[in-house]
C-alpha positions as CSV (number, residue, x, y, z in Angstrom):
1,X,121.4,78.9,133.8
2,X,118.4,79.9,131.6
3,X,119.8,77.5,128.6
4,X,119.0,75.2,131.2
5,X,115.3,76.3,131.9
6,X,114.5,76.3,127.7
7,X,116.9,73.1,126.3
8,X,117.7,70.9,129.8
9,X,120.4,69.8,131.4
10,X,123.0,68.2,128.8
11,X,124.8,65.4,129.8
12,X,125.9,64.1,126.0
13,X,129.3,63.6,125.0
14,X,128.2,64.0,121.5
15,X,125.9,66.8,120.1
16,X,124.3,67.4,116.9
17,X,121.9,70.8,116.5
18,X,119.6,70.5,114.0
19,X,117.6,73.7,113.1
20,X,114.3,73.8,111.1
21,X,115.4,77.6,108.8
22,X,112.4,77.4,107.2
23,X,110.6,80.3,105.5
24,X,107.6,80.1,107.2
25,X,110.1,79.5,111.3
26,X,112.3,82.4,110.1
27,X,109.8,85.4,109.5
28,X,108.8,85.2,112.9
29,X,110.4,86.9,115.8
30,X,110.7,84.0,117.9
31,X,112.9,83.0,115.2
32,X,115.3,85.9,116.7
33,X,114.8,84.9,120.3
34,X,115.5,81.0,119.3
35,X,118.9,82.2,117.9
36,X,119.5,84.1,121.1
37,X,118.8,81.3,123.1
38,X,121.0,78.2,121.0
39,X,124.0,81.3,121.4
40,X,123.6,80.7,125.0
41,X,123.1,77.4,125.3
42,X,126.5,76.9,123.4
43,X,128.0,79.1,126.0
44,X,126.9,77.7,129.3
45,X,126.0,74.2,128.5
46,X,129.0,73.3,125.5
47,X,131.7,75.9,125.7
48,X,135.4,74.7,126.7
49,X,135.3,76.8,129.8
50,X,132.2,75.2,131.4
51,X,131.8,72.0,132.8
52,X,130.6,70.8,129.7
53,X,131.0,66.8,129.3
54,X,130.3,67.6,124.9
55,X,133.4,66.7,123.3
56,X,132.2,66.5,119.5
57,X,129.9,69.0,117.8
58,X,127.7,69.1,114.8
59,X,124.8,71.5,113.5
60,X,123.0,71.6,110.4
61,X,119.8,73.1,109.3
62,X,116.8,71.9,107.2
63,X,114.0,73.9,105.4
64,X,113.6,72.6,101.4
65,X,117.3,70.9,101.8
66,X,120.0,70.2,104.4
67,X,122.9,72.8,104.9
68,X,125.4,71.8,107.5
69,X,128.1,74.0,109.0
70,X,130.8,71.5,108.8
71,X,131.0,68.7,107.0
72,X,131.9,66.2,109.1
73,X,131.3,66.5,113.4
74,X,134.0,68.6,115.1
75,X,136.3,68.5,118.2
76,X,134.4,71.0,120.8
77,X,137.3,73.7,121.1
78,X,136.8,78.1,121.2
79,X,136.9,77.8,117.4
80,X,134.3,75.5,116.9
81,X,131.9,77.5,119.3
82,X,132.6,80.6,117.7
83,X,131.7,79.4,114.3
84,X,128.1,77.8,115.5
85,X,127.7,81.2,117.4
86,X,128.4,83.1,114.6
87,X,126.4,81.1,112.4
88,X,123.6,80.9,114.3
89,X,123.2,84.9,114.8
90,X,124.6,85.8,111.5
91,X,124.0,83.0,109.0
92,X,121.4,81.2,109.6
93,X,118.6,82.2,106.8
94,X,115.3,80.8,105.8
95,X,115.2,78.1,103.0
96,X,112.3,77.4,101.4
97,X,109.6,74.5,103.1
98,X,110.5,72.4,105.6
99,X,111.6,68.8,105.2
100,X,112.3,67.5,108.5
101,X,113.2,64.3,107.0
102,X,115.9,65.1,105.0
103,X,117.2,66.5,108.1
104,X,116.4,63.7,110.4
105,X,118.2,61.3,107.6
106,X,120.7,63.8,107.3
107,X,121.6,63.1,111.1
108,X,121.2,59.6,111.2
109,X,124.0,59.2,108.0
110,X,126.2,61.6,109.7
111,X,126.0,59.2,113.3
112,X,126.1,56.4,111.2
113,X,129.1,57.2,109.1
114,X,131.0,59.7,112.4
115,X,129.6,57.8,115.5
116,X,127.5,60.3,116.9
117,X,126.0,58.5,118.9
């Protein structure tokens, strides 16, 4: 239920996450308490064993360039969840400025090309 309070109520059947890892968003500590709150916002709003309504899933970051997790969106399952989880309380490091663009185009190719929308 707090997911719920920070990011809303998601009703999407398609999700992409797209996380500005930034130097200058990563030194902070709010950095850490962002991370804390995405890992619970995949568990009560996009895990399998919720009511979730999210069937494909796809997060990427942006700071100087765009890294995505997977390369193409993926079928929601436990595996998939674990992997963003772990990513985004293990992996996710700061790179460089921040070009929102890139990651904004980034997105818009990826539902363009995966029907994300």
């Amino acid at each position: 239920m707090g997911s719920r309070r920070i990011f809303g109520m998601l009703r999407a059947s398609k999700l992409a996450i797209l996380v500005d890892a930034s130097d200058a968003n990563q030194a902070s500590l709010r950095s850490q308490h962002f991370r804390e709150h995405l890992v619970q916002f995949l568990d009560e709003q996009v895990g399998v064993s919720t009511d979730s309504c999210v069937q494909r899933l796809y997060v990427a970051t942006y700071g100087t360039c765009v890294k995505a997790l997977w390369p193409d969106p993926m079928q929601v399952s436990w595996r998939a969840i674990e992997e963003a989880k772990y990513f985004f309380g293990n992996q996710l490091e700061a790179s460089g400025g921040s070009n929102l663009l890139a990651g904004i185009k980034h997105v818009r190719y990826i539902q363009f090309y995966f029907v994300l929308s």
